[in-house]
N, C-alpha and C positions, 0 to 999 in steps of 0.2 A: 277599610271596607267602603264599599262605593253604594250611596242610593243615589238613586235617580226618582226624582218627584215631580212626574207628569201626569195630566190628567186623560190626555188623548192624544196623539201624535198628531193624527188627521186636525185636532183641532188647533194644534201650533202652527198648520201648513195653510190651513183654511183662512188665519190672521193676517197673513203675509198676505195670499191674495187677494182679500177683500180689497187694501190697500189699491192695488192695478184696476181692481173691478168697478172699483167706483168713476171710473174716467168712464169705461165703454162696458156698462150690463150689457148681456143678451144670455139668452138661453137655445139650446140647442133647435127647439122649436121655430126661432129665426134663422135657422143656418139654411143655402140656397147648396145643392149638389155638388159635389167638389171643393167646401170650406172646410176649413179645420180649424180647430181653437183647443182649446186645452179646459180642463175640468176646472171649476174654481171652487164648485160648493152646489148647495141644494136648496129649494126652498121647500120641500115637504118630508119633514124631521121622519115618518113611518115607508114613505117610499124610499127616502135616501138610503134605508141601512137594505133592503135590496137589489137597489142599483148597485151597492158598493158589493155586494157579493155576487154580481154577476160581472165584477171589473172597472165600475166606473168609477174611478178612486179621484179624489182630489190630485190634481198634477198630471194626470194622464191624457195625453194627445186623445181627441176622438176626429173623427172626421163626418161628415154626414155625404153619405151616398146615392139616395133614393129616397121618394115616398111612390106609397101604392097608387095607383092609379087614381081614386077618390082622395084625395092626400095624409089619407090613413091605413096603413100605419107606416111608421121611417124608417128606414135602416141605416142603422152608424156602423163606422169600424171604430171598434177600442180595445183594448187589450189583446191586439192578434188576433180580431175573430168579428163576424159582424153581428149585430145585436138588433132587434126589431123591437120597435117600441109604441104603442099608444101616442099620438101627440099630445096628449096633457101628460102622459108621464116623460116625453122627452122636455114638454115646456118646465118641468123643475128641475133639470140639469141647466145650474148656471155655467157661464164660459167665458172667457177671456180670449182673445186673438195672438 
């Protein structure tokens, strides 16, 4: 019989890339049109489990495409689809390059 004794998947993935994250933070909110970076984590524990259900998983390419003409709100591509966002809710998606 096989257990497996994990607490959170995303949280074994999230360990690893702190490790990278700590050379170069930024958060999506620094991203200029045309950058891409990859998910690393969150910094606001009530918005992240939303984000994560609208796609923005730890590990997942996003790219930033636009902001609105006042520089609110963004638009990223992530999971196949583009996503508008608030900019304080795109500045708690951390990223890695």
């Amino acid at each position: 019989m096989l257990v497996i004794r994990t607490t959170h998947i995303f949280a074994l993935f999230k360990i690893n890339l702190n490790k990278i994250m700590a050379e170069n933070p930024r958060n999506v909110s620094e991203m200029k049109p045309g950058d891409v970076g990859i998910i690393a984590g969150f910094t606001d524990e009530y918005l992240s489990v939303k984000l994560m259900e609208m796609g923005c998983l730890p590990g997942v390419p996003v790219r930033f495409n636009f902001t609105a003409p006042f520089g609110d709100p963004v638009c990223i591509s992530v999971s196949g689809y583009e996503l508008s966002l608030r900019m304080e809710e795109a500045a708690t998606i951390s990223i890695i390059n």
